[in-house]
N, C-alpha and C positions, 0 to 999 in steps of 0.2 A: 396667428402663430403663437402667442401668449398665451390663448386658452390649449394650444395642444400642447407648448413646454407646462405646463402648469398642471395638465392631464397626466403625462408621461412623470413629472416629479412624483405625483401622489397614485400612481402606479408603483412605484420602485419603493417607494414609503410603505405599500403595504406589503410590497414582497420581501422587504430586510422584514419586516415584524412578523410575517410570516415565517422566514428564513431561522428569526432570531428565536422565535418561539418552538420551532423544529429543532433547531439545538441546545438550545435549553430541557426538552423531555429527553435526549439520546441518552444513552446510556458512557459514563466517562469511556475514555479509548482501551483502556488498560480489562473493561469488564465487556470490551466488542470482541477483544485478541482471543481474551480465555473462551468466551462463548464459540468464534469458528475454529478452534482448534480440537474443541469437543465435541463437532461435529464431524470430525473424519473418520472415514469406516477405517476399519481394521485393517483394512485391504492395502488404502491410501497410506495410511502409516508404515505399510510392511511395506512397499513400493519407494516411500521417502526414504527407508532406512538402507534401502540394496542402493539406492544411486548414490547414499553418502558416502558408500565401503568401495564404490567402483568408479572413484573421480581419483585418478591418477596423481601421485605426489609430484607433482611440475615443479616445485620449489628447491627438491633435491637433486633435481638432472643437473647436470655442470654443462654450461654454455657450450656449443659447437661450432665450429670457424675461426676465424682468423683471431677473434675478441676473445675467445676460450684459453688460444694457444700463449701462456704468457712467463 
């Protein structure tokens, strides 16, 4: 039992230094956001703009029922 926890320790030893060495070459988060956002077609972006004009102002209806009535 000793030699397979002692296996499985320096398993996990080289998958953080694996792990830590993969994050280390990434690129910061802030230069991931701008890279996919400069990947959307034109199509994408005309599609995100028509759903942002066509989500209904729910903030301005005035409550309906008994809790409205005051």
């Amino acid at each position: 039992m000793a030699d397979s926890l002692d296996e499985f320790i320096e398993e996990q030893k080289a998958k953080l230094a694996k792990d830590k060495a993969e994050l280390e070459s990434d690129p910061p988060y802030m230069e991931m956001k701008g890279k996919a956002s400069e990947k959307l077609s034109e199509n994408s972006k005309i599609l995100i703009s028509m759903a942002k004009e066509n989500i209904p102002p729910s903030s301005q209806q005035q409550p309906k029922g008994p809790l409205g009535m005051v």
